[in-house]
N, CA and C of each residue as an Amber inpcrd file, in Angstrom:
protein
   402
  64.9510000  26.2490000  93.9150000  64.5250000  25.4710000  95.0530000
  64.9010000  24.0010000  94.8610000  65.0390000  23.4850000  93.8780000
  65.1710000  21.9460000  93.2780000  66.5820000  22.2760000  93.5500000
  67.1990000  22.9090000  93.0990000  69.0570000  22.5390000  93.4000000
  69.1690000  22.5980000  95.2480000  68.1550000  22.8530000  95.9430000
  68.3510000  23.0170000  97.2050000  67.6260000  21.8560000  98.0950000
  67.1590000  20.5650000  96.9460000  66.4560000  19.5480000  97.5120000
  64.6800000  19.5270000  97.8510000  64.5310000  20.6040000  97.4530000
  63.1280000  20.9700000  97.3030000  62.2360000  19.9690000  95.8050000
  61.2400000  18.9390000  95.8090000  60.5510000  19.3070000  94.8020000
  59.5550000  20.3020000  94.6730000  59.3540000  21.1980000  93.3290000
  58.8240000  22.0410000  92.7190000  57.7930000  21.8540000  92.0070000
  56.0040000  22.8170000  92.2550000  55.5130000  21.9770000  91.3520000
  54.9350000  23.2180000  91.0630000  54.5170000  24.0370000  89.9250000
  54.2260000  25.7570000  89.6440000  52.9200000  25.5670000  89.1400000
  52.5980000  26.6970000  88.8480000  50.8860000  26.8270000  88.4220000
  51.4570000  28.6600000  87.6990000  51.0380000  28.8200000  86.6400000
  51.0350000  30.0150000  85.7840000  50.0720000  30.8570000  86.2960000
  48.8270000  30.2980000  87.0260000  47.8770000  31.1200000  86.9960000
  46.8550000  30.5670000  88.0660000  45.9560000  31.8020000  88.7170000
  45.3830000  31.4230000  90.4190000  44.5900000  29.9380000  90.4670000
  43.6780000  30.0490000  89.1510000  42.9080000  28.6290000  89.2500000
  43.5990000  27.6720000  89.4140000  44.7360000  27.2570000  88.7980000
  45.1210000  26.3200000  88.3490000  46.0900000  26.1160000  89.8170000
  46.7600000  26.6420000  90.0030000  47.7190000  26.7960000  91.4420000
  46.6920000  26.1670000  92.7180000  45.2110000  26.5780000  92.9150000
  44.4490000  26.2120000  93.5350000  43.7850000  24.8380000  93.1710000
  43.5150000  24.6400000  92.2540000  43.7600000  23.0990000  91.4670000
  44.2860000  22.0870000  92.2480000  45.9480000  22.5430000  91.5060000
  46.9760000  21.8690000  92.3180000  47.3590000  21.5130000  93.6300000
  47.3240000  22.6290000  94.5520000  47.0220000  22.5950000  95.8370000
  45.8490000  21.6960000  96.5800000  45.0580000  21.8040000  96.3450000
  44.3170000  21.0630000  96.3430000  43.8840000  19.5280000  96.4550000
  44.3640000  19.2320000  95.1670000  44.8290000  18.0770000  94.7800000
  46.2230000  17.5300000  95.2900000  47.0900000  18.1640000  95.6230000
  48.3530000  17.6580000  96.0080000  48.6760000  17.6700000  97.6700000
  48.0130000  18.5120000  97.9510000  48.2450000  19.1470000  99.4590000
  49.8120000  19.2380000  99.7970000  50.1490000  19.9080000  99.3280000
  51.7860000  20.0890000  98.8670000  51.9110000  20.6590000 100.7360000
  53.9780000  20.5230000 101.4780000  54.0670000  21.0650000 102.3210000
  54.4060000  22.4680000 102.2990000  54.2780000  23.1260000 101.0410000
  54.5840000  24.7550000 101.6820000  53.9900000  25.0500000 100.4160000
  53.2190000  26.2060000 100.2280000  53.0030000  26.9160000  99.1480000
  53.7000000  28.6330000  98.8850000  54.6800000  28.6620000  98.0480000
  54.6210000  30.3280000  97.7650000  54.1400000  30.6780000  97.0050000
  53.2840000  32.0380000  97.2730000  52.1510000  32.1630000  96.4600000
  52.5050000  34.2430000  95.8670000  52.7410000  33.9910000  94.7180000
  52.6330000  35.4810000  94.7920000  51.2660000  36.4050000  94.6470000
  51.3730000  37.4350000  94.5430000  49.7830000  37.8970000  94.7150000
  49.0880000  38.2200000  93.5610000  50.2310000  38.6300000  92.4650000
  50.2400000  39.6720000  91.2570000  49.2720000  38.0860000  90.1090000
  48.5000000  37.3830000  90.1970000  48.0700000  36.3100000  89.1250000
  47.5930000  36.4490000  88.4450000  47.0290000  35.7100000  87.1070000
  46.0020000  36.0820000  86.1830000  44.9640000  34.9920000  86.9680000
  44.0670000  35.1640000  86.5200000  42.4130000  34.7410000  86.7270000
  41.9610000  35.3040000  88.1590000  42.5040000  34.5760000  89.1920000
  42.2140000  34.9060000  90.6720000  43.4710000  35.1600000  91.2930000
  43.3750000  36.1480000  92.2260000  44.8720000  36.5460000  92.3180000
  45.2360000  36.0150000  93.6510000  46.4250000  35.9040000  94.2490000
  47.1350000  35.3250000  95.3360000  46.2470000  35.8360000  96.4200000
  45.5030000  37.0670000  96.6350000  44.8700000  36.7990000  98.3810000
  43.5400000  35.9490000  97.8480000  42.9030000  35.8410000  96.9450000
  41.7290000  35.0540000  96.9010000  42.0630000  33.6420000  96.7230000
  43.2410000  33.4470000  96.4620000  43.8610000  31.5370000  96.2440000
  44.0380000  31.6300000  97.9800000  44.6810000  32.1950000  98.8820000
  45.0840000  32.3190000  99.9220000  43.8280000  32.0680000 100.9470000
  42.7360000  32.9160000 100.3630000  41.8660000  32.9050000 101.5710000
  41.2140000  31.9270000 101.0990000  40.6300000  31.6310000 100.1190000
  39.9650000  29.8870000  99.3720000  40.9030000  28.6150000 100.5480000
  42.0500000  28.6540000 100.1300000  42.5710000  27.6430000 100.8020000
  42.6580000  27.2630000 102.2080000  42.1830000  28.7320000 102.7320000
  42.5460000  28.7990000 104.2540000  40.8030000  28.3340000 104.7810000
  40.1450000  28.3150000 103.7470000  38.6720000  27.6990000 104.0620000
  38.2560000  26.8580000 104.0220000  39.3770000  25.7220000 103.2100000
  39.0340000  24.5580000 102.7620000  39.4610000  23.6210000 104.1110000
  38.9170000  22.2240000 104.4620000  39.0540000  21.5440000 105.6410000
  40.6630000  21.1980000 104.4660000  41.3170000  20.9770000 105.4270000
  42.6130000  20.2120000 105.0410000  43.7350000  20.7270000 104.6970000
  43.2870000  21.9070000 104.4770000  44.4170000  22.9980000 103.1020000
  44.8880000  24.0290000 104.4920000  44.2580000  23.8520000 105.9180000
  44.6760000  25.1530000 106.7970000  45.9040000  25.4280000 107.4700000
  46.3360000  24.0800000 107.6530000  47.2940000  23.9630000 108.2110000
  49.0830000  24.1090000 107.2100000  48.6140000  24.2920000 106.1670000
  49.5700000  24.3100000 105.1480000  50.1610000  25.6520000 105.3350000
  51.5290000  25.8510000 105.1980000  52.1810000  27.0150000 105.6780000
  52.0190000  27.9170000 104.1900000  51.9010000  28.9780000 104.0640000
  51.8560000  29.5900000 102.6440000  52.5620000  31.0510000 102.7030000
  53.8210000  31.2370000 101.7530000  54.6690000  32.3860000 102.1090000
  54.0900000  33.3150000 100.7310000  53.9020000  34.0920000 101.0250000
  53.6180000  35.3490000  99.8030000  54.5280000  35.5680000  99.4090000
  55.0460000  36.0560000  98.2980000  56.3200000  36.3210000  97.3410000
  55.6000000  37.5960000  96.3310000  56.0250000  39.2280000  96.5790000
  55.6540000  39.5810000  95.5290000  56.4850000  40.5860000  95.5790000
  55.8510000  41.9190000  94.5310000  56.4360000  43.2290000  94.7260000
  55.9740000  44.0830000  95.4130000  54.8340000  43.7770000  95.7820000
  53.9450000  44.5060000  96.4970000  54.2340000  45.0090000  97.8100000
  54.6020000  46.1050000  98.1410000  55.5600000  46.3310000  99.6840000
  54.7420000  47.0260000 100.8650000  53.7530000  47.6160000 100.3180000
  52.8420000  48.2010000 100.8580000  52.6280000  47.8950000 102.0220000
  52.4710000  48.6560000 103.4450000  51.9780000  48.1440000 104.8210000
  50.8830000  47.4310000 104.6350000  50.0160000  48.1850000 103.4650000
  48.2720000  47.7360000 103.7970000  48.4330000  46.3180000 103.0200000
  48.6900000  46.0230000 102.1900000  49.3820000  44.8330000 101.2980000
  49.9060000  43.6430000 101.8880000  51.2060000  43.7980000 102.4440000
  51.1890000  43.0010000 103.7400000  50.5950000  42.7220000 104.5940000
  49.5260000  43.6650000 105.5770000  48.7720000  43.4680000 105.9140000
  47.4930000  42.4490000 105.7540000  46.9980000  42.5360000 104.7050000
  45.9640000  42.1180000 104.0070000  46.2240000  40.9600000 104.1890000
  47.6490000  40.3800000 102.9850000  48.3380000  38.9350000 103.0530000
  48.4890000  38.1680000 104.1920000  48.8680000  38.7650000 105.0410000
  48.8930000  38.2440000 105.9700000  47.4390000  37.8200000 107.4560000
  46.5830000  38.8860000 107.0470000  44.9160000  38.1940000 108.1010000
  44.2550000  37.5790000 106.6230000  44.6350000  37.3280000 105.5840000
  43.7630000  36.7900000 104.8300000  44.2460000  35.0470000 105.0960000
  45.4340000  35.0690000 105.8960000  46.1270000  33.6420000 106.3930000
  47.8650000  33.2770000 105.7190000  48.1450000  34.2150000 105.1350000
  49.7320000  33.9940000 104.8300000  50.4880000  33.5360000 106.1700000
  51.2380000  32.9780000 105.8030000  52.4450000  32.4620000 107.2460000
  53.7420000  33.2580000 107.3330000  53.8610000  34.1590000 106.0150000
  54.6880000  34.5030000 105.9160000  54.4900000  35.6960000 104.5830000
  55.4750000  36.7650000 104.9250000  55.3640000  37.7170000 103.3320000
  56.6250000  38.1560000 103.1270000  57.0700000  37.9520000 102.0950000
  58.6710000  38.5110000 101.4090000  58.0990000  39.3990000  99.8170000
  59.3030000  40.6420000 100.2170000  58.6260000  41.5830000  99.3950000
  60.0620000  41.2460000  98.1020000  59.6790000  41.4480000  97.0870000
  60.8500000  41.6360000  95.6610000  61.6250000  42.7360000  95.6040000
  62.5920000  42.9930000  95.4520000  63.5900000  41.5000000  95.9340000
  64.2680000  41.0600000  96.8260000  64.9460000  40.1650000  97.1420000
  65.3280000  39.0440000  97.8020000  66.5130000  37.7830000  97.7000000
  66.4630000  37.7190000  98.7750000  68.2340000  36.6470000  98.0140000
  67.4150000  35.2670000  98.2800000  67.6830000  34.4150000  97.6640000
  67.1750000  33.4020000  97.5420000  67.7040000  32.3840000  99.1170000
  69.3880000  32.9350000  99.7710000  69.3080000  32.7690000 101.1990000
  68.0540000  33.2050000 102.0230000  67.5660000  33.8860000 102.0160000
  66.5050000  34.3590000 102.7060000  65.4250000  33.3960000 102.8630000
  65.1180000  33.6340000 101.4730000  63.6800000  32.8130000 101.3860000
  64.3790000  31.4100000 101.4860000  64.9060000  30.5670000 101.3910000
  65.5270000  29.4200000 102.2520000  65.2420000  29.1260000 103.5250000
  65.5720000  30.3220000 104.1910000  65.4880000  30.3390000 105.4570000
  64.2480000  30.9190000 105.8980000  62.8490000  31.4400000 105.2130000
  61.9030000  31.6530000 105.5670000  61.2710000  30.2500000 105.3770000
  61.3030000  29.2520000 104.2420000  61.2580000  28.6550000 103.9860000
  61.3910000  27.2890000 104.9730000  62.6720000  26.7190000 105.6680000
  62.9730000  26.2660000 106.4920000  62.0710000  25.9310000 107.6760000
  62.0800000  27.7270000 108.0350000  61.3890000  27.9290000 109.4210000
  59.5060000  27.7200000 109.5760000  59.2720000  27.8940000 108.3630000
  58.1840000  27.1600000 108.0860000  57.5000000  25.7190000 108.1120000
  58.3710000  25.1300000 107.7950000  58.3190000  23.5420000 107.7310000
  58.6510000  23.4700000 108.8500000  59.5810000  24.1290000 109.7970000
  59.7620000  23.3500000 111.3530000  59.0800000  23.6590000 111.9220000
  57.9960000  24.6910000 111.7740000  56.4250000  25.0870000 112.4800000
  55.6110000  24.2530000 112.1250000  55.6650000  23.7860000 111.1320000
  54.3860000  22.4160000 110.5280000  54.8360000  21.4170000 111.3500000
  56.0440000  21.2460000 111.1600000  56.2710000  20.1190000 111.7880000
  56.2160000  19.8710000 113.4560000  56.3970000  21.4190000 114.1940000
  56.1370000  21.1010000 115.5870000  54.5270000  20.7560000 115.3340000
  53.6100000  21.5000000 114.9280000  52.2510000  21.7190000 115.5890000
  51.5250000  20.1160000 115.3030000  50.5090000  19.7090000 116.4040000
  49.8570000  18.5600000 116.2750000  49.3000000  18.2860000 115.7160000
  49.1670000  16.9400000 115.2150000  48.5020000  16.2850000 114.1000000
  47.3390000  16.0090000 114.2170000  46.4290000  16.4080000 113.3800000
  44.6180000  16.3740000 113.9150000  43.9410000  15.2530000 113.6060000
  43.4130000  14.5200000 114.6480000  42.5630000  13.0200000 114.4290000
  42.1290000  13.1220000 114.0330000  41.0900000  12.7220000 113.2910000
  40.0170000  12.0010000 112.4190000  39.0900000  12.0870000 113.6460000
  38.5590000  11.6670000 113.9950000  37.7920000  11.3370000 115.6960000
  36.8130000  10.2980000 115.1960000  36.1540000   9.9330000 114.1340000
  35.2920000   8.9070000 113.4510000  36.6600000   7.9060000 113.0770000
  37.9040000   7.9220000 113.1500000  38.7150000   6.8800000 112.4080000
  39.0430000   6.1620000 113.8060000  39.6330000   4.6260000 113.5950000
  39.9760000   4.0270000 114.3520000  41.2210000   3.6450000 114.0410000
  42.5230000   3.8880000 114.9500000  43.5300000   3.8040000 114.7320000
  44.1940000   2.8710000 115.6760000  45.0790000   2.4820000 114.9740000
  45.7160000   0.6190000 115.1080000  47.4320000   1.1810000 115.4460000
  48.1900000   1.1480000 116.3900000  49.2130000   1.3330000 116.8500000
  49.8450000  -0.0470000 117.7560000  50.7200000  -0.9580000 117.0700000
  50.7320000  -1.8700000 117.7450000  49.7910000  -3.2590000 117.7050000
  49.9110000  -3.2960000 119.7220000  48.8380000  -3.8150000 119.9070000
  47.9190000  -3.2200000 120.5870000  47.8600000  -1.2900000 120.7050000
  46.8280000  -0.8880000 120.9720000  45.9420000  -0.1550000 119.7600000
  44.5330000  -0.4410000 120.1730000  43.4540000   0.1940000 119.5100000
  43.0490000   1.7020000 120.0710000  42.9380000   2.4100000 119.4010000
  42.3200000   3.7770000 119.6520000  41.1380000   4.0370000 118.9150000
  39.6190000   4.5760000 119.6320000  38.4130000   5.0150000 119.1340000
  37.9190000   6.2720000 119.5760000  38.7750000   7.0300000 118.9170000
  38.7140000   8.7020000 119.7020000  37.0160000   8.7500000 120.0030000
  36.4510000   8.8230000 118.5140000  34.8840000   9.2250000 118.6840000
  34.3100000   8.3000000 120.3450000  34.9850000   7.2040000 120.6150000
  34.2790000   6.3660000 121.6240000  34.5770000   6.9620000 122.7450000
  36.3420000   7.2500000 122.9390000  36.9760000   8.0160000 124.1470000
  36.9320000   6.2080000 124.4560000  37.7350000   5.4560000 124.0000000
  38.2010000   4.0330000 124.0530000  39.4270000   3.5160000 123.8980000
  40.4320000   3.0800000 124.4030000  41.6010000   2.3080000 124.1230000
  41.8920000   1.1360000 124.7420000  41.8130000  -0.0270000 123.6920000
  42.1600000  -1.3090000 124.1090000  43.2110000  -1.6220000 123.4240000
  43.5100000  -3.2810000 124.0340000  44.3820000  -3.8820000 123.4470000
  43.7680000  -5.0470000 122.3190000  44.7600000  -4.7260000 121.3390000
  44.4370000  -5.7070000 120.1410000  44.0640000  -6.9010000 120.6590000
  43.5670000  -7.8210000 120.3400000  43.3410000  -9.3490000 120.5170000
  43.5660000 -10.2330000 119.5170000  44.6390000 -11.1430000 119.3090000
  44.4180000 -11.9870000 118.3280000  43.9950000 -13.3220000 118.5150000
């Protein structure tokens, strides 16, 4: 993924991957399912509960091919599931199409923040927009 302009940041194992995530709010996570400690649908559905972490696109990567498997991965909140193996074109391009879905969908206010554009003011929580004054 790094020779393809991607930075890369891994986790060996579910805690720690959820850790990271967490802490980083990275733009795409692939997550395989097969982990030691907590395995990929319980990092998956943790994250999909957390305020902040929902909107993050997350592609499953495993061997696991199973209808019910996929299944699962996917209402537990996957964005995506690729079964092993795979050409690394692929997942590129699952990859891709992911980030241009993050990137269409809208960006969620704060509604308590007050935001400064210009010289206009915005106070969602108020349902207010003025102009700056200096």
């Amino acid at each position: 993924m790094e020779k393809h302009g991607y930075k890369v940041i891994t986790a060996e194992e579910g805690h720690k991957g959820l850790e990271l995530a967490k802490r980083l709010k990275p733009d795409l996570i692939l997550l395989d399912i097969m982990l030691p400690g907590i395995d990929g649908y319980e990092v998956c559905r943790t994250l999909r509960a957390l305020e902040g972490m929902k909107n993050i696109p997350i592609i499953m990567i495993t061997a696991r091919s199973e209808e019910l498997d996929i299944v699962l991965g996917l209402e537990l909140g996957a964005d995506d599931y690729v079964t092993k193996p795979f050409s690394v074109r692929e997942l590129l391009s699952r990859i891709k199409v992911q980030l241009r879905s993050k990137d269409n969908k809208e960006p969620k206010i704060d509604e308590t923040e007050t935001i400064n554009v210009g010289e206009i003011t915005l106070k969602p929580e108020e349902y207010k927009v003025s102009e700056t004054s200096f």
